[in-house]
N, CA, C and O atoms as CSV, one atom per row, in Angstrom:
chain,resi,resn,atom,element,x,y,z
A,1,UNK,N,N,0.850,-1.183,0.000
A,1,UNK,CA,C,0.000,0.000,0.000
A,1,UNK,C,C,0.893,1.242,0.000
A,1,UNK,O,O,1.784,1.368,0.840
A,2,UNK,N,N,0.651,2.166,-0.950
A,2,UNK,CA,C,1.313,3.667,-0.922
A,2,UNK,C,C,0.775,4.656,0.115
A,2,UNK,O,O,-0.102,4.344,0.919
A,3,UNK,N,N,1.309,5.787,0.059
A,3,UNK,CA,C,0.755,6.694,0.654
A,3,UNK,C,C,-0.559,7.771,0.379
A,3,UNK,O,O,-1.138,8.617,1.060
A,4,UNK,N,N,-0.678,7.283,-0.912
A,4,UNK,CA,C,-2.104,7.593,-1.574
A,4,UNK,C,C,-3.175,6.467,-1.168
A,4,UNK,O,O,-4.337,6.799,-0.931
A,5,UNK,N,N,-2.798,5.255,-1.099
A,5,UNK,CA,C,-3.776,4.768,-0.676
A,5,UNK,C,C,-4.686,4.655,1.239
A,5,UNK,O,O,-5.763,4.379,1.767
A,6,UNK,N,N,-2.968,5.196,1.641
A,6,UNK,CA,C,-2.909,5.512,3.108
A,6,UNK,C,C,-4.157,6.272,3.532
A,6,UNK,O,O,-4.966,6.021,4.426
A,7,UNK,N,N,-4.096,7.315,2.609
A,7,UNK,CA,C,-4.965,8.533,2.720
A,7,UNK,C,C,-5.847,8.954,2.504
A,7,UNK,O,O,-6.395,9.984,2.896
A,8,UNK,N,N,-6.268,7.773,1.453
A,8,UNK,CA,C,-7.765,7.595,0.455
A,8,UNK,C,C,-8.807,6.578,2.177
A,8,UNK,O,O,-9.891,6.593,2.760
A,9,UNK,N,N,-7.736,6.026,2.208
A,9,UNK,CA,C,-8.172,4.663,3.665
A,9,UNK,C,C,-8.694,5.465,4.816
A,9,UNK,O,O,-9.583,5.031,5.548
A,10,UNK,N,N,-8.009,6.905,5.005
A,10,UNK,CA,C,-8.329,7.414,6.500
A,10,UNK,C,C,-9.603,8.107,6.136
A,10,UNK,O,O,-10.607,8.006,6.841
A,11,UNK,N,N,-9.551,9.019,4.709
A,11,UNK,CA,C,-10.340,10.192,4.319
A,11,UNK,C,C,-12.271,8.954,4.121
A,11,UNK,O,O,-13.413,9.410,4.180
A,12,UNK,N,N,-11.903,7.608,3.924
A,12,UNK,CA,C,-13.310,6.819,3.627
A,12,UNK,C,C,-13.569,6.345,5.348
A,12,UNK,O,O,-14.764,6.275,5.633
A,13,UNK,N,N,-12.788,6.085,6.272
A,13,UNK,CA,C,-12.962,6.057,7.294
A,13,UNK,C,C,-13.962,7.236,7.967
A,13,UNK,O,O,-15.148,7.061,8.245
A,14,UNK,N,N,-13.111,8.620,8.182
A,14,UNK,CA,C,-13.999,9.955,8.564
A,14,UNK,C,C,-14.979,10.169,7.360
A,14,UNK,O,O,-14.718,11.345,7.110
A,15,UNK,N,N,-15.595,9.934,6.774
A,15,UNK,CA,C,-16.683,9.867,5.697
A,15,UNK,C,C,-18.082,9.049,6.035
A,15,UNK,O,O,-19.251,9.427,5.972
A,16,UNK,N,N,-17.368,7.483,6.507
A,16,UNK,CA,C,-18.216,6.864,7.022
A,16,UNK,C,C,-18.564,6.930,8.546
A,16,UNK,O,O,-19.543,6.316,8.969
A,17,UNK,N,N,-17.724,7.709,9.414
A,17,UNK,CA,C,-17.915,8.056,10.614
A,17,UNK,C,C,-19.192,8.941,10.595
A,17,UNK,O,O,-20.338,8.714,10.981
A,18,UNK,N,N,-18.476,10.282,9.878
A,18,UNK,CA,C,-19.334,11.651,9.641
A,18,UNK,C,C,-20.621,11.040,9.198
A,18,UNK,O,O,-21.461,10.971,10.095
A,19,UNK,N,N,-21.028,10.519,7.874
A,19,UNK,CA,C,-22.295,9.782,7.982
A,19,UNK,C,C,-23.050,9.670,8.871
A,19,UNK,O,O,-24.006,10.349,9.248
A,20,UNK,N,N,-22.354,8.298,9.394
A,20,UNK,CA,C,-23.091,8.077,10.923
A,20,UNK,C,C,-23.663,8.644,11.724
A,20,UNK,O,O,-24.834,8.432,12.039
A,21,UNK,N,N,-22.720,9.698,12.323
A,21,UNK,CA,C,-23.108,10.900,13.547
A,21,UNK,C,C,-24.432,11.649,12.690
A,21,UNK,O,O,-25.461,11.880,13.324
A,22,UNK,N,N,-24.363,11.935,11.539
A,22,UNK,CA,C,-25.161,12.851,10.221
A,22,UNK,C,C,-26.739,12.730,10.610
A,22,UNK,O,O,-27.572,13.512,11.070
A,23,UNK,N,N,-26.740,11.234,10.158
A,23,UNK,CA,C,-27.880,10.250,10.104
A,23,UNK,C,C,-28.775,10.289,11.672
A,23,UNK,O,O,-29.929,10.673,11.860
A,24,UNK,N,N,-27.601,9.650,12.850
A,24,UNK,CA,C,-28.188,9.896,14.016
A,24,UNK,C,C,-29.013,11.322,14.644
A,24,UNK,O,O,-29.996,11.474,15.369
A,25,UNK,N,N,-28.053,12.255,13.951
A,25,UNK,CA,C,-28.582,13.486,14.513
A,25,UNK,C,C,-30.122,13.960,13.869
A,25,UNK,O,O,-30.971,14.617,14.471
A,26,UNK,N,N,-30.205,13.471,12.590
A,26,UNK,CA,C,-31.909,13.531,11.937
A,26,UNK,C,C,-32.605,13.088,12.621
A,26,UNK,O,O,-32.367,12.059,13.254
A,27,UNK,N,N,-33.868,13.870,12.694
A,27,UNK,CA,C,-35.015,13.742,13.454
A,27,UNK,C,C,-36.035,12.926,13.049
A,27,UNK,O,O,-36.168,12.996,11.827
A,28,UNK,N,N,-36.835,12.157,13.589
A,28,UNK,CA,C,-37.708,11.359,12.890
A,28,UNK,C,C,-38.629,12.147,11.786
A,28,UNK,O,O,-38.939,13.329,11.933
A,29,UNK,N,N,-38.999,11.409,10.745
A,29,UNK,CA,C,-39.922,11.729,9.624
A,29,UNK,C,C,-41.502,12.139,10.272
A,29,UNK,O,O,-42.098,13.215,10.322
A,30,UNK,N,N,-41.858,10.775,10.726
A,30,UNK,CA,C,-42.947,11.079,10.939
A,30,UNK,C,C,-43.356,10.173,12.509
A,30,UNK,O,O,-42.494,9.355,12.828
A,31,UNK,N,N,-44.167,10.244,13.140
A,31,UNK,CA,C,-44.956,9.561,14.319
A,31,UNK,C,C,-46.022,9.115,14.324
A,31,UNK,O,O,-46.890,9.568,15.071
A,32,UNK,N,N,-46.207,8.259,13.615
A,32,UNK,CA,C,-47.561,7.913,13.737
A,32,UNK,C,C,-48.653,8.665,12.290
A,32,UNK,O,O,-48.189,9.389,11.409
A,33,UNK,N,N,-50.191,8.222,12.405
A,33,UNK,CA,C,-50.947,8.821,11.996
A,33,UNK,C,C,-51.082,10.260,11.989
A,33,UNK,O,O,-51.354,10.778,10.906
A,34,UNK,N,N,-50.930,11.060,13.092
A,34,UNK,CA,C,-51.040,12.474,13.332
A,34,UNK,C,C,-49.333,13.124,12.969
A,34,UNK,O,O,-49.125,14.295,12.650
A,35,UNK,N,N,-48.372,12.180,13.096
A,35,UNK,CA,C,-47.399,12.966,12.136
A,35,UNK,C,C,-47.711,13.293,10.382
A,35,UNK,O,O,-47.746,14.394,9.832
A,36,UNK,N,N,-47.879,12.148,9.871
A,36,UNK,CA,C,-48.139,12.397,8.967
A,36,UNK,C,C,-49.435,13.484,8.550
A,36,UNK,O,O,-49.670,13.823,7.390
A,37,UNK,N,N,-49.965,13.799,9.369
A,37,UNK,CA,C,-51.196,14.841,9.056
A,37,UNK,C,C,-50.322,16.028,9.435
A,37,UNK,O,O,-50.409,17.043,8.744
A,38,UNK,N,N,-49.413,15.991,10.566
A,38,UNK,CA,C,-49.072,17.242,11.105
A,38,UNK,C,C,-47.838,17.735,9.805
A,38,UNK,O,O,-47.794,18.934,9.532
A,39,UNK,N,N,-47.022,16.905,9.166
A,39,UNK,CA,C,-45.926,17.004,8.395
A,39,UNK,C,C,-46.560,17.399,7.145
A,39,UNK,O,O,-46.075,18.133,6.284
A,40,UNK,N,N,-47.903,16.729,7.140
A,40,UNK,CA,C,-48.120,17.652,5.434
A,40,UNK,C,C,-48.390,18.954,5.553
A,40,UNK,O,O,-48.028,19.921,4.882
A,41,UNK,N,N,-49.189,18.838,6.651
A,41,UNK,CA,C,-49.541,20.597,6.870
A,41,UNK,C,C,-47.822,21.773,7.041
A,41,UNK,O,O,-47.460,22.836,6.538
A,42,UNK,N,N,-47.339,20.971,7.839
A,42,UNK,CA,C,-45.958,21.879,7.893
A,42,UNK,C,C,-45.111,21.965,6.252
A,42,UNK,O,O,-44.322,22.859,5.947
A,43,UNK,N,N,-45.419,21.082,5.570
A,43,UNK,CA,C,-44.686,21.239,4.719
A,43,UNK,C,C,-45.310,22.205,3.512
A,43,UNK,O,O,-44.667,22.827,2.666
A,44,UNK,N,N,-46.413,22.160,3.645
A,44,UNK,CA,C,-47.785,23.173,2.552
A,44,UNK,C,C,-47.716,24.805,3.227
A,44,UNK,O,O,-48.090,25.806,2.616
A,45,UNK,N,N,-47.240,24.797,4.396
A,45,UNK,CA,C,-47.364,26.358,4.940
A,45,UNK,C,C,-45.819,26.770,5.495
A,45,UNK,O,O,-45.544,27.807,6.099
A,46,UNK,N,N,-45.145,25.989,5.234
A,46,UNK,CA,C,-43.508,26.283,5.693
A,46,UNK,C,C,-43.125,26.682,5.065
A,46,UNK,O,O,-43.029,26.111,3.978
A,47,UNK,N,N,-42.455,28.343,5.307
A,47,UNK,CA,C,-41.790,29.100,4.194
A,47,UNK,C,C,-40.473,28.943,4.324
A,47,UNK,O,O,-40.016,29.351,3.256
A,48,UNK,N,N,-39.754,28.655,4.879
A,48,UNK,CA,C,-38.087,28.442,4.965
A,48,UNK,C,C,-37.812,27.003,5.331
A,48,UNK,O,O,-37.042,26.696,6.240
A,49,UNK,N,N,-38.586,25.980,4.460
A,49,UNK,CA,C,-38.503,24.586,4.761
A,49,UNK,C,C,-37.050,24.236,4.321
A,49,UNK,O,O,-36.562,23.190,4.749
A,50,UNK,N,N,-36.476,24.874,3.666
A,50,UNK,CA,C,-34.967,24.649,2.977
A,50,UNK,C,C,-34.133,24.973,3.949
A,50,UNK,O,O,-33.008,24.479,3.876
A,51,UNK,N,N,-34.312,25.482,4.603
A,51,UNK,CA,C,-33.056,26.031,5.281
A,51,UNK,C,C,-33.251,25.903,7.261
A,51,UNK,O,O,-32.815,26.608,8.171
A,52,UNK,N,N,-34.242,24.460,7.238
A,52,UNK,CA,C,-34.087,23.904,8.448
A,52,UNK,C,C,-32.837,23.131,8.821
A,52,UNK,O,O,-32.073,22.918,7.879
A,53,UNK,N,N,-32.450,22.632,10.107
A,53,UNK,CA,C,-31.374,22.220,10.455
A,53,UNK,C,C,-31.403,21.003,9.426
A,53,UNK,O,O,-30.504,20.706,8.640
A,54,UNK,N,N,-33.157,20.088,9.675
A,54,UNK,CA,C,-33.113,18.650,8.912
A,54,UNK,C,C,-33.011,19.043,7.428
A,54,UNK,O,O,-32.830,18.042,6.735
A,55,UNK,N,N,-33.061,20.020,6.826
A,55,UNK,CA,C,-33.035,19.821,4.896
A,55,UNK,C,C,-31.299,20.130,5.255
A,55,UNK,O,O,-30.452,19.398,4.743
A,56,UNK,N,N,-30.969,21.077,6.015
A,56,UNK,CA,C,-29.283,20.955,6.086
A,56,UNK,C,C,-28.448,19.421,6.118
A,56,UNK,O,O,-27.629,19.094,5.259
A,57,UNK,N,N,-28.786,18.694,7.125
A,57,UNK,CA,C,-28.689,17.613,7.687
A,57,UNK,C,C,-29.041,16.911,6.173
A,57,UNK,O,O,-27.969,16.838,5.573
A,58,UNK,N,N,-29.824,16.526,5.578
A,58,UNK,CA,C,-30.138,16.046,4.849
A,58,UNK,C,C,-29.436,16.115,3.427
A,58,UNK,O,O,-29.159,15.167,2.692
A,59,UNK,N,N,-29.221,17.437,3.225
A,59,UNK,CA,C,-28.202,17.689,2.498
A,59,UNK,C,C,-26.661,17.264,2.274
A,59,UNK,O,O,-26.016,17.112,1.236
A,60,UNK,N,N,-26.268,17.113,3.809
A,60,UNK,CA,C,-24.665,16.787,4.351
A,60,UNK,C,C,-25.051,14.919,3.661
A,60,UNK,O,O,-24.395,14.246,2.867
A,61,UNK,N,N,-26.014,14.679,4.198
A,61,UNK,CA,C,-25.782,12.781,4.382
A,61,UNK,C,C,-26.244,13.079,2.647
A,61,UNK,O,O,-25.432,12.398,2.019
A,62,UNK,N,N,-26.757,13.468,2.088
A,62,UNK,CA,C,-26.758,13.172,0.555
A,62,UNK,C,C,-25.131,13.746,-0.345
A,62,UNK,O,O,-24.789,13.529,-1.507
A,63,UNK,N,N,-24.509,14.420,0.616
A,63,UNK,CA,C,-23.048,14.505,-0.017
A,63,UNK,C,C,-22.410,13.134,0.428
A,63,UNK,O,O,-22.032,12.246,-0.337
A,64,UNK,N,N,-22.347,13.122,2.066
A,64,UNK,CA,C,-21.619,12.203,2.421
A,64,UNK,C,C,-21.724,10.721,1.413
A,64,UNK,O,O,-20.852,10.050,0.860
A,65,UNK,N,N,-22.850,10.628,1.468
A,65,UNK,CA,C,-22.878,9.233,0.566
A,65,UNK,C,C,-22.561,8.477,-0.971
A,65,UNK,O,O,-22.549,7.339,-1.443
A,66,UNK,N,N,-22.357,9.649,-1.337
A,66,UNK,CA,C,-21.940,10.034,-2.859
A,66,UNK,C,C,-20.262,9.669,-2.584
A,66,UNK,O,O,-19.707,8.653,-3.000
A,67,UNK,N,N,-19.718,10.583,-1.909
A,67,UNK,CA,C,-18.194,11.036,-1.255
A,67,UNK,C,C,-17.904,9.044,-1.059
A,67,UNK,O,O,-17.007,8.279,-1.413
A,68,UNK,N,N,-18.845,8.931,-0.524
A,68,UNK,CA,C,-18.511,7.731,0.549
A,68,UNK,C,C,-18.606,6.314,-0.834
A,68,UNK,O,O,-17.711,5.470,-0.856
A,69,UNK,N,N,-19.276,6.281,-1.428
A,69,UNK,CA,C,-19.539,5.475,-2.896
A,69,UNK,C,C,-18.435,5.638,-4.080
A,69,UNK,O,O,-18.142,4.643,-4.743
A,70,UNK,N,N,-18.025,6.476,-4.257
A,70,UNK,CA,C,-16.937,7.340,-5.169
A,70,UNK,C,C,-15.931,6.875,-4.600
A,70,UNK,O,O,-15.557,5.928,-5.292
A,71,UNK,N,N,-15.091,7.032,-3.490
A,71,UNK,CA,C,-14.314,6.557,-2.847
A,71,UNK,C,C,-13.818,5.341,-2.761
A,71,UNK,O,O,-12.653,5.051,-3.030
A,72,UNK,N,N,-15.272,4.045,-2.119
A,72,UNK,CA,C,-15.514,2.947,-2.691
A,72,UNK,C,C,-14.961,2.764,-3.460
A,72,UNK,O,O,-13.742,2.712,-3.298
A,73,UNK,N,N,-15.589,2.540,-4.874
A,73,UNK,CA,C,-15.089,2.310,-6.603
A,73,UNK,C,C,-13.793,2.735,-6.084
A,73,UNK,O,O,-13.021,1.796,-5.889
A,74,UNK,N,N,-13.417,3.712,-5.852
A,74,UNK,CA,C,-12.035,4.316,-6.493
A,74,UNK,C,C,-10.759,3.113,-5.524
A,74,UNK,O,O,-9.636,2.766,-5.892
A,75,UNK,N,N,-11.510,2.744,-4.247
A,75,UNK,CA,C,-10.177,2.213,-3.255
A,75,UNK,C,C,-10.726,1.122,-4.197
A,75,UNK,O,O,-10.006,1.223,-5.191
A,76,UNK,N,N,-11.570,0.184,-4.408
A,76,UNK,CA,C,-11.947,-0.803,-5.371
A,76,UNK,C,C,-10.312,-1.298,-6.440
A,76,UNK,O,O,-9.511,-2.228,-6.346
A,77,UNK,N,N,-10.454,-0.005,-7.467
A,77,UNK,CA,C,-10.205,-0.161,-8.653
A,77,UNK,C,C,-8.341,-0.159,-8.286
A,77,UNK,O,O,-7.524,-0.764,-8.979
A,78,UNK,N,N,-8.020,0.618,-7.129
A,78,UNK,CA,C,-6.403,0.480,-6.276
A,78,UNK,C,C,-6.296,-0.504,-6.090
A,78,UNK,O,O,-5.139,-0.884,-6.269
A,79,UNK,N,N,-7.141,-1.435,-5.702
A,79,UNK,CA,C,-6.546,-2.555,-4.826
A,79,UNK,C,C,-6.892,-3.787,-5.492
A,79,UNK,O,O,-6.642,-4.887,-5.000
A,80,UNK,N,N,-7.635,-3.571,-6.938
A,80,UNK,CA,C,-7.563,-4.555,-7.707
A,80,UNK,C,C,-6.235,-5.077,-8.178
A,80,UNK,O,O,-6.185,-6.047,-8.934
């Protein structure tokens, strides 16, 4: 193993960490019957629905996982 691969190894490590913590910190979708009544209504009258902590959050784990897949393939195609 080189030192490129050293580094590709640590950077998919903190990727799949960061994930993790990402994921945990999201709040549930919904609760029940009355979430789902309460979530459509919030989402039909919410004017800064983009720029809640969860569409942030949501945003990070839809990079992370890309980052984290890409990486994949790529340590893949090294260590073939």
């Amino acid at each position: 193993m080189n030192a490129g691969t050293i580094i590709l190894n640590i950077i998919y490590i903190l990727i799949a960490l960061s994930m993790i913590v990402i994921v945990l910190l999201q709040s549930a979708k919904s609760s029940g019957m009355s979430g789902t009544i309460a979530g459509g209504a919030e989402t039909f009258f919410g004017k800064n629905k983009g720029r809640t902590i969860d569409a942030m959050l949501s945003k990070y784990t839809t990079f992370a996982a890309i980052a984290f897949i890409v990486i994949s393939v790529v340590l893949y195609l090294l260590l073939k």
